[in-house]
N, C-alpha and C positions, 0 to 999 in steps of 0.2 A: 426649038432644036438648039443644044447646047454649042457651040463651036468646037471645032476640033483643037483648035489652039488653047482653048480653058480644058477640054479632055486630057491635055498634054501636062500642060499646068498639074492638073490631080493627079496623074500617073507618079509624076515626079516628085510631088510632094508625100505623097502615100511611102516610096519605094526610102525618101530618104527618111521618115520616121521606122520604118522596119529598119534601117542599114543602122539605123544608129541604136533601138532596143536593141540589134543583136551585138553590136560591139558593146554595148553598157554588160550584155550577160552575158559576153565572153569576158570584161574586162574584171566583173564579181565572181566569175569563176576561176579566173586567174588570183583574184584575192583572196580566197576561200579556201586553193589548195597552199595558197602561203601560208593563210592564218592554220590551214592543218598542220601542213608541213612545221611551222612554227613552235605549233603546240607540241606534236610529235615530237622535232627534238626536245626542247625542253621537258618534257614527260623523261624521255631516253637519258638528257641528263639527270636528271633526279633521282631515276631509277640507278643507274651504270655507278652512282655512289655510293647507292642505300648497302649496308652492308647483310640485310636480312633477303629474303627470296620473294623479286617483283618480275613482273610481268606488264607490258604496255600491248593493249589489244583496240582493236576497232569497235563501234559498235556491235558488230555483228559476234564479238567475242575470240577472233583469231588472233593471236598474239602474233604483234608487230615486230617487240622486243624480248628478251630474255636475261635479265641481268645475272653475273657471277653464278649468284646465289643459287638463282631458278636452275642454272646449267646446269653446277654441280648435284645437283640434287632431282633433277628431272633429266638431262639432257639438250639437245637440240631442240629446244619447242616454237622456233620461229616458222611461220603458216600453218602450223596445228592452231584448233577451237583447243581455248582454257578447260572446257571441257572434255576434250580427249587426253590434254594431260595429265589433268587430276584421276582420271578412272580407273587406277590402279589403289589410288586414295582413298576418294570417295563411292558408295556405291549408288546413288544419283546423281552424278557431277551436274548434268545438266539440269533439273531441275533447281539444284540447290544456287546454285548461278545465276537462274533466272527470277527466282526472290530476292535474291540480295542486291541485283541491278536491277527491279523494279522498286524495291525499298531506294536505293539512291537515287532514282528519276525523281525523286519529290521534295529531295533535300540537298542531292549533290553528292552525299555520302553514304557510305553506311560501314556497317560491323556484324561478323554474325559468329557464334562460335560455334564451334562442329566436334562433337566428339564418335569417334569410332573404334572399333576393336583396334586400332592401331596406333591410335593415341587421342590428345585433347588437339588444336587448331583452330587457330584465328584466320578469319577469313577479312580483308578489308578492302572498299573498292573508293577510288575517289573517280569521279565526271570531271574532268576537266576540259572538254568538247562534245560536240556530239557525235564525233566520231571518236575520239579519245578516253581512252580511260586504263586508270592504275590499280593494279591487283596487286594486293601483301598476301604472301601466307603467312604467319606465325605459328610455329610449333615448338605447343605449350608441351607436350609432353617430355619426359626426360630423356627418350631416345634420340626426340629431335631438336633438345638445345646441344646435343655432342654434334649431331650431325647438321646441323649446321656453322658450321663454322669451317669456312674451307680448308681443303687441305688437310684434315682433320681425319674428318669421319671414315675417314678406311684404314686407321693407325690402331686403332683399338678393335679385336675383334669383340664382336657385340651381337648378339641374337634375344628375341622376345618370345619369349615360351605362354603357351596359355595355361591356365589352371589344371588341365588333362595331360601337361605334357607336351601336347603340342607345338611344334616350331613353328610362330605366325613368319617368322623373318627375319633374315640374317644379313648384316652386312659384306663386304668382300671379301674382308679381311676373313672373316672367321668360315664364310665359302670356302677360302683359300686352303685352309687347317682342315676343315672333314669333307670336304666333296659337295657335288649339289644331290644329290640324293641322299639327302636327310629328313627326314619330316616329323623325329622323336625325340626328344630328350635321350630315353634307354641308346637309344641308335649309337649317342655320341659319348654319353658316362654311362661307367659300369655301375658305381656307386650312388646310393641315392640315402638321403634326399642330400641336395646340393648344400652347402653351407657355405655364407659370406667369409672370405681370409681363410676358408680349407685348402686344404692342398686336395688335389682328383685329378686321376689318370681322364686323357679324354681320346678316343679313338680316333688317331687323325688318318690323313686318306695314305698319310705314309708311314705310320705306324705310330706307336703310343706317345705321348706329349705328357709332362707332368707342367700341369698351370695349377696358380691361385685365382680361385674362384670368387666373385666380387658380384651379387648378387643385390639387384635394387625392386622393392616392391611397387609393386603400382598397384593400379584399383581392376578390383573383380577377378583376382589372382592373379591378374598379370604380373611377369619377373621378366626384367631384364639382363643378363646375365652377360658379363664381361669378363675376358680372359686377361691376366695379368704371369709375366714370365716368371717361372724358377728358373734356379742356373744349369738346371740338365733339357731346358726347357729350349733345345739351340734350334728349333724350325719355327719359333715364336719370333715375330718381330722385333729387331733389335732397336729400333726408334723410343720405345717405350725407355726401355733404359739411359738413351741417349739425351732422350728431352722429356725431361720432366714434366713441362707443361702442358704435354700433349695431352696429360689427363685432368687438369682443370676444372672442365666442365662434366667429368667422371661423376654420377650421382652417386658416390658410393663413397666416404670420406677414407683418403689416401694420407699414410704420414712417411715421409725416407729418413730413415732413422740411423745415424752413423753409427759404427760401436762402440763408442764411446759417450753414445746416449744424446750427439747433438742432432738438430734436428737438420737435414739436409734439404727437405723440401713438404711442403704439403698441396692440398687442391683446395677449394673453396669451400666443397661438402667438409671437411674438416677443421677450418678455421671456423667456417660459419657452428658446426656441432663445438666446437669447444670454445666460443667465443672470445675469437681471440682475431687481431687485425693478421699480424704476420707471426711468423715461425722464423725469421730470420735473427738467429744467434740467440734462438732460446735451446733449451735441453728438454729432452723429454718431460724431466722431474718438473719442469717450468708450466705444463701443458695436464699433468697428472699427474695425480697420488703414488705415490711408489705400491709396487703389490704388495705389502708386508716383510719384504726384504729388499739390500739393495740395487737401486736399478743397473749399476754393473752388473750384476749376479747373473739377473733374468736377462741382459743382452747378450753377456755372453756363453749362456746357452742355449740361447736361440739361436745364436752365429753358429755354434757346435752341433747344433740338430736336435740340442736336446728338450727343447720345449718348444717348436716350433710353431707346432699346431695344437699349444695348449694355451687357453685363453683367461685373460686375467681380467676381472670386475675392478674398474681404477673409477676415481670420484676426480671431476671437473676441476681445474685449478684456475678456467677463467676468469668472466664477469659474473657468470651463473655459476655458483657454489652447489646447486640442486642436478648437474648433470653427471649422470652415472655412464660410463663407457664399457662397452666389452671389447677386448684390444687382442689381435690374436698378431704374432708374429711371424714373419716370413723371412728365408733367405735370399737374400737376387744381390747381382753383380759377379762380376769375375774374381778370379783369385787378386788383380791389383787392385779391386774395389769393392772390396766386400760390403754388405750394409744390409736393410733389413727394411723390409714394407709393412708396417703396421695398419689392418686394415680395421677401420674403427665400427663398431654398432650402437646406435643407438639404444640404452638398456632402460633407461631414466624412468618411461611407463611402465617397466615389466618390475625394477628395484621399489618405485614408488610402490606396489601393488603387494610386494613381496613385505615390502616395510608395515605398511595395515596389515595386512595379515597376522605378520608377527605380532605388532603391536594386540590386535584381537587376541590373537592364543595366548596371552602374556597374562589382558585385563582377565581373560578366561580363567586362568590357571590363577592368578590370584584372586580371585570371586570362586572359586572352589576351595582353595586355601584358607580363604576367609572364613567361610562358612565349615568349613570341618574345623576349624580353629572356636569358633566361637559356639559349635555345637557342645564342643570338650569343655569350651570355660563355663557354660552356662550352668552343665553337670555340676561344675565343680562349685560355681557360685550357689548353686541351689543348696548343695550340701551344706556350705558355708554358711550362708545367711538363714538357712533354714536352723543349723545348731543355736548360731548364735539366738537366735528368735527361741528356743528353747528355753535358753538360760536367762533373756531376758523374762521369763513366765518365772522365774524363782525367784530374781532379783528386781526391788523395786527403786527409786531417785537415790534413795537415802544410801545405799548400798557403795560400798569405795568402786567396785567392778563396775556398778552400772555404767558411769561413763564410757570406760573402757569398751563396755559393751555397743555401745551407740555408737562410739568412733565405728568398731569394724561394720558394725551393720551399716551406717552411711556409706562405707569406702568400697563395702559389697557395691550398694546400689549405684553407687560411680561407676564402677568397673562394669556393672550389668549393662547402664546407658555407655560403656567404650564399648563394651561388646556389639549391642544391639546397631554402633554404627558398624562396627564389618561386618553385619549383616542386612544393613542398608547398603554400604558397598555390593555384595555379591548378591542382591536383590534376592534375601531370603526369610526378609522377617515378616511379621505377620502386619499386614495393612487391614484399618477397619472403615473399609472404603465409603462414603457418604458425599451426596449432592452438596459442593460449595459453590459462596458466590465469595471471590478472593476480596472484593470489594470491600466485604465484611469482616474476615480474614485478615487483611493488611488495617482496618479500621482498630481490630480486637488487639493488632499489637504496635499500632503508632506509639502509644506510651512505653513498653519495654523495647523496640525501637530504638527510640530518642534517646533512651535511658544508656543504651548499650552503645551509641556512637559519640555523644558526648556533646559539649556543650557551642564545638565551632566546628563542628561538621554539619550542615544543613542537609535535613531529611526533606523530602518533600515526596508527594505521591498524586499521579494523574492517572485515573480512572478513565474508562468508555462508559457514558453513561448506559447504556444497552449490554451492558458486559454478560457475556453468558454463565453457565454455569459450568464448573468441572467434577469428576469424581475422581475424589481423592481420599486420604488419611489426613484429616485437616491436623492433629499433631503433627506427624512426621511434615505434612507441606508449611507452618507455621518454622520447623527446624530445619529445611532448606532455606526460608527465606532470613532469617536467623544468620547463618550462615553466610550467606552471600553478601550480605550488608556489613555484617562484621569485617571479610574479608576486604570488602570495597573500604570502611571505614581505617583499615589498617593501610591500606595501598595510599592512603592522601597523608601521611606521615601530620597527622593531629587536626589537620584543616582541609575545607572543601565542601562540596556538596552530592548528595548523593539523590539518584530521582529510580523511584521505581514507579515505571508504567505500567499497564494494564490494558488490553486492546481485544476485539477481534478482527481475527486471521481466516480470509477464505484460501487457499490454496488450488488454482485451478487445475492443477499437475505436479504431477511429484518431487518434490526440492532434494534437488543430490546435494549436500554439503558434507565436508569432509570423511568422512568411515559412513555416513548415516545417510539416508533416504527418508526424507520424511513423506507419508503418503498423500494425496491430493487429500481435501476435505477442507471439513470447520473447526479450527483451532481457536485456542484463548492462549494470546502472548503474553509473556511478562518479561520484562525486562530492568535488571537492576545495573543501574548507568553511574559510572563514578569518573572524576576529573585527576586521579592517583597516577604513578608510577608510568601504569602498564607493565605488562608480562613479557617479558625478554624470549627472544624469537626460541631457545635452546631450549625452555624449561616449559617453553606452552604444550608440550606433547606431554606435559608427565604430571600437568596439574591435576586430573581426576584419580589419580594413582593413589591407593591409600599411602601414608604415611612419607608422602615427597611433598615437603614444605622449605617455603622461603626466608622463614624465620628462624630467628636466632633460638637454640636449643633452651627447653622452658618455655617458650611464648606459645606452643602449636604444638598439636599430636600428629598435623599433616592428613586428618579425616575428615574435615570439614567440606570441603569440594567432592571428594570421592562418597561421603553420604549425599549430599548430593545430588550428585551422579547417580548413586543405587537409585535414592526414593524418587526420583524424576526418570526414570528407565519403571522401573516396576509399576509406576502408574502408568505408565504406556505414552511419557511423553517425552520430548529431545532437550536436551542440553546442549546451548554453541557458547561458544564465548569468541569477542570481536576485541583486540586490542590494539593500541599504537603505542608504542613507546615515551614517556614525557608525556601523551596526553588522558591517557585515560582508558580504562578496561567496559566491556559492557557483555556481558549475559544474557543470554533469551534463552525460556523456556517456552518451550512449546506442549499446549495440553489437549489432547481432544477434547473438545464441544461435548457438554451431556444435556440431552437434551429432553430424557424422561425426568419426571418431577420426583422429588423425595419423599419416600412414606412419609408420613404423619401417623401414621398407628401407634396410639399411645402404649406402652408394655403396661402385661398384667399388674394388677396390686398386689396382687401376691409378691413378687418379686422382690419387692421394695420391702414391705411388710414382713417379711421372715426374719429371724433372728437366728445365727447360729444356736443350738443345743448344746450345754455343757454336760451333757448325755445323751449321748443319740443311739440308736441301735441302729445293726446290721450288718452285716460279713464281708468285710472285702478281702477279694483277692489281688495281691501288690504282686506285681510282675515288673523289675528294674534290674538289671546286670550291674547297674555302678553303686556297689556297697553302700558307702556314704548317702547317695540318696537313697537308698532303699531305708536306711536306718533310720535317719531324718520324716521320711514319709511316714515309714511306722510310727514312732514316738507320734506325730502329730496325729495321729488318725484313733492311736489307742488315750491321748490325754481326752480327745473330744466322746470318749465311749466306742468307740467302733471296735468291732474283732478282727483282726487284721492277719491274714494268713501271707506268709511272703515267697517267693518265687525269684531265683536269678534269671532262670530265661524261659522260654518260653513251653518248650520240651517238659520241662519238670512242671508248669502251672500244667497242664492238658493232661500231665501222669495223676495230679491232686484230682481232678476232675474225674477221671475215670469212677474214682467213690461216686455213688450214686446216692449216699446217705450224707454226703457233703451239702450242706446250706452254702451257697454263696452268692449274695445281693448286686455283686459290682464289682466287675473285673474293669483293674485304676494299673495301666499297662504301659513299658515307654514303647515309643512306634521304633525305634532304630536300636535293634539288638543283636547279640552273633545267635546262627542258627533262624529260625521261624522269626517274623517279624513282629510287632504289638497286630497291626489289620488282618496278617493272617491268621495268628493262633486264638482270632478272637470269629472269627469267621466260623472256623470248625468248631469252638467251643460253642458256639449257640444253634449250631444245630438240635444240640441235646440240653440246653438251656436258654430258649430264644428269650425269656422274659429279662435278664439278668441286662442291669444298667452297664454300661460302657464310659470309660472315661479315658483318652490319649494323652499323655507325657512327652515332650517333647522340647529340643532345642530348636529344630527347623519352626518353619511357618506348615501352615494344615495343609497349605496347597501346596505342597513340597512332596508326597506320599500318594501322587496318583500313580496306582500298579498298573491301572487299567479294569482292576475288579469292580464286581457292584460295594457301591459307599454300604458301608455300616450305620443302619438310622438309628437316628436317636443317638449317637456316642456322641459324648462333649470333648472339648478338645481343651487342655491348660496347657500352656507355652512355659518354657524353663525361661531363668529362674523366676519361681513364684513362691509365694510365703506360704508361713503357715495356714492363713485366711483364708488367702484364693487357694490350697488343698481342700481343706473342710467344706470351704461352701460350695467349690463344684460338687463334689461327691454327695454334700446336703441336698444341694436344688434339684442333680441325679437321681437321687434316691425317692425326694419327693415331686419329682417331674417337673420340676418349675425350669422354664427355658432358662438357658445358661444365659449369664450378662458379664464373665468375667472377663478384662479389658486384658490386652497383651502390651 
């Protein structure tokens, strides 16, 4: 049996271990509401500085605190859940709250951004206890960097329209101006559509208002639309006029423009568009281009009404020379302070887009030029060289004329190769496309190469050994590269080196580079890389332009690039060029990949084997409108034996046909005539003579004359100018069926 004295003993000792756990946890509980309390303030100051919109809440999510920020912008939110205040915001406050502070139980922190039909938002939470924690809103969007900023946001009125017209939301200010039973755009303009720096009547709840309309785009059609005062404009807030600054953070670039053209104030949207630090004690003209008259002229009639709301396309005078402005002006202030609000737009993408364009309908319109230019000369050179090739048959070395003779015949074929390049230009001459391998190509012309850059300019050439194949005009591609190297050779003023590469190019999606898109696929690059000059920023747009050259007059025709240009388009591939100034130009072509192999079918022997006839038989019918060749053709067709019946156009050959007692072997026709064309009068002729050979005349290329009709088989096709030779022998190898081989 225990004593009751040691019973006593335990009692007391039992009673003072409880007395003293419960004062150790009352004494950690008193430490624990310090260290909240502690944290709490601290949190509160943190917040009560931040100048953006914070909130100090419990674990549980009730906000403790409210800073400025949050007031302004939420109201009272001290014992509302974070959640109850955002739900005009968000449309799952709570959920989205409850990710974001379960992301921060594992780090401390987190970040989440939220976009909604009413703008972009940062959400940010920091732990700083476990009963403690910091909330940021950030609003990213444009409506909510005005409206935050206190004091502010109900100076300007401002409302968010959706794509339908709809009013998502209006601040007070502009509440104040048309009533709360608004919910349309039509409701509140009569006029539509709205336009940035217009002047519109707007229906206010106490009769008509004339404001400038200052209009900012957002995404998914969203516009936020802001009122700015005219001077009949007197139930408008007069703060605006008074403090400038109150528009600032206005998303819409502001300029106050004195009349005398100084500049009195701007917002950041418009320093930042015309890259410029300040506007203090510059002048309009300092900030933009004058409109083509001067800027007193345009200010003061805008002061007079008289062009207020007509808008002027001015060019950038800041850091960026490339920004285009559309400037429309306004009148505000009183009769002691009259002045003028320039509300600026950004045009830069619409000018840039407007600029290719032009430039396209330009290259257009001179590749049409070109090519009826060169169709006329062709005519004429035929005529020409075809006489002279005449008289060369009478006269032989010995003769005083021969030479004479030879000079013009050579100065023809000169002129025929200046012609045939602005038809390389306007991509109209005739290509005789075949499988290369450029490897070979750049191999076959290293020696005239070398020859053509000279003796301290270094050639060199790097190959892919897998290099594919391309279909081209291995002439005409031999005379771009020609070209380029000459060009590169001339840019290193007598010394340098020059490297053309060769590579393949997979493209896994489409390359936008300048005016061109080139398509996803298998390409073969070429690139001719020179250590020269480079091409000065002014003149790089006009280098593919025929006859705009950098050279001194006599040195360049100014075609060299713009053939080019043509015969690297008409094979279906791209032309860039890359330069730096002082260091060097480089070129790339781009070819599509061919990837079916090249015939080998050797051509008949006949072909080769034939000899023209210095008597041949059979009847042609000559159908040509341009005298001279018709005359030319003739003589050449009657010295070789042939009967040659002639025709100007097309009407009158189809009236000779009507004879039914008419022999005629081979109707020798130009395709481009007035009246019936060569493919059609030749169409209905062979109905009632299908057997009768066919032979086409022409300036253009053959694929130039698609009507849309069935082709005419069998007709051979000769390219102006051609000789006397290539007349005869087409019509020869025609008449005696042998496949045409004559080269263009």
């Amino acid at each position: 049996m225990v004593p009751w004295v040691t019973l006593q003993y335990g009692f007391a000792l039992c009673g003072g271990i409880l007395l003293s756990i419960a004062v150790f946890l009352k004494l950690s509980r008193i430490a624990a509401d310090r260290t909240s309390a502690h944290l709490f303030q601290t949190a509160r100051r943190i917040m009560m500085h931040d100048m953006g919109i914070g909130f100090v809440t419990n674990a549980a999510g009730v906000v403790r605190y409210a800073n400025p920020g949050a007031y302004d912008r939420f109201g009272d939110a001290q014992g509302r859940t974070l959640a109850a205040v955002f739900e005009l915001m968000l449309a799952n406050p709570g959920s989205v709250l409850s990710q974001v502070a379960a992301q921060a139980r594992k780090n401390g922190a987190q970040t989440e951004d939220i976009v909604t039909r009413g703008g972009h938002f940062r959400l940010r939470l920091l732990v700083m206890g476990a009963d403690c924690q910091l909330w940021w809103l950030d609003d990213l969007s444009q409506t909510g960097r005005l409206a935050s900023k206190p004091g502010q946001q109900h100076v300007i009125p401002m409302m968010t329209a959706g794509p339908d017209g709809q009013i998502i939301q209006m601040n007070k200010a502009f509440r104040a101006l048309v009533g709360a039973s608004i919910h349309t755009l039509d409701q509140i303009f009569k006029e539509a559509p709205l336009r940035s720096g217009q002047t519109h009547d707007l229906r206010g709840a106490e009769g008509r208002i004339t404001v400038i309309i200052a209009v900012s785009e957002g995404r998914d059609g969203m516009r936020d639309i802001y009122l700015l005062p005219c001077p009949d404009g007197l139930q408008m807030p007069r703060q605006i006029e008074a403090d400038w600054d109150a528009i600032e953070d206005l998303p819409v670039p502001l300029l106050k423009v004195a009349r005398d053209g100084s500049l009195l104030g701007s917002n950041r949207e418009a320093r930042q568009l015309l890259d410029i630090g300040s506007t203090q004690g510059r002048h309009l003209a300092d900030a933009l281009n004058n409109p083509g008259r001067p800027i007193g002229d345009w200010l003061s009639e805008a002061l007079a009404g008289q062009a207020g709301s007509v808008s002027q396309f001015l060019h950038g005078r800041g850091q960026r020379q490339d920004t285009f402005v559309q400037v429309t002006l306004n009148t505000a202030g009183g009769a002691d302070d009259p002045h003028l609000i320039a509300v600026l737009n950004d045009v830069t993408e619409l000018k840039t887009l407007e600029a290719q364009f032009v430039q396209s309908q330009k290259m257009q319109a001179i590749g049409q030029l070109a090519g009826g230019v060169a169709h006329d000369f062709n005519n004429l050179l035929t005529a020409i060289s075809g006489h002279c090739e005449l008289l060369l048959c009478n006269h032989d070395e010995h003769d005083q004329d021969y030479g004479d003779l030879i000079q013009i015949h050579q100065n023809t074929n000169r002129a025929a190769s200046l012609v045939g390049q602005l038809l390389a230009f306007s991509r109209k001459q005739n290509l005789q496309l075949e499988a290369i391998d450029l490897r070979d190509t750049l191999s076959d012309l290293t020696h005239l190469l070398n020859r053509l850059v000279g003796e301290k300019v270094t050639l060199t050439l790097d190959h892919d050994p897998e290099l594919a194949q391309i279909l081209a005009d291995k002439r005409q591609l031999e005379q771009v590269l020609m070209n380029l190297v000459v060009n590169a050779r001339d840019a290193m003023s007598g010394a340098g080196e020059i490297r053309v590469t060769t590579k393949n190019m997979y493209l896994s999606k489409a390359m936008k580079r300048d005016r061109a898109t080139v398509p996803a696929g298998q390409y073969v690059l070429v690139k001719v890389i020179d250590n020269g000059q480079g091409i000065a920023a002014d003149k790089l747009g006009k280098i593919f332009e025929p006859f705009f050259t950098t050279k001194r007059t006599g040195e360049g025709t100014g075609l060299g690039l713009s053939t080019a240009y043509g015969i690297v388009k008409q094979t279906g591939g791209y032309i860039f060029v890359d330069t730096v100034v002082g260091e060097g130009t480089t070129f790339s072509l781009f070819f599509p990949r061919h990837t079916a192999r090249a015939k080998t079918a050797a051509l008949p022997a006949a072909a080769v084997a034939q000899r023209i006839k210095t008597s041949a038989d059979g009847v042609v019918l000559l159908v040509e409108d341009e005298a001279p060749v018709r005359a030319f053709a003739t003589r050449a067709l009657r010295l070789r034996g042939y009967t040659v019946l002639e025709a100007d156009h097309a009407e009158a050959a189809l009236e000779m046909l009507d004879n039914e007692d008419l022999q005629v072997d081979i109707f020798v026709t130009d395709v481009i005539m007035p009246g019936q064309d060569g493919p059609t009068w030749v169409r209905q002729a062979l109905k009632s003579r299908p057997d009768t050979k066919v032979v086409f005349m022409s300036g253009y290329p053959e694929d130039a004359f698609d009507d849309g009709e069935p082709e005419v088989l069998g007709a051979a096709f000769l390219p102006k100018p051609f000789s006397l030779k290539d007349l005869t022998d087409v019509v020869q190898n025609q008449l005696q069926g042998v496949p045409q081989t004559t080269e263009s």
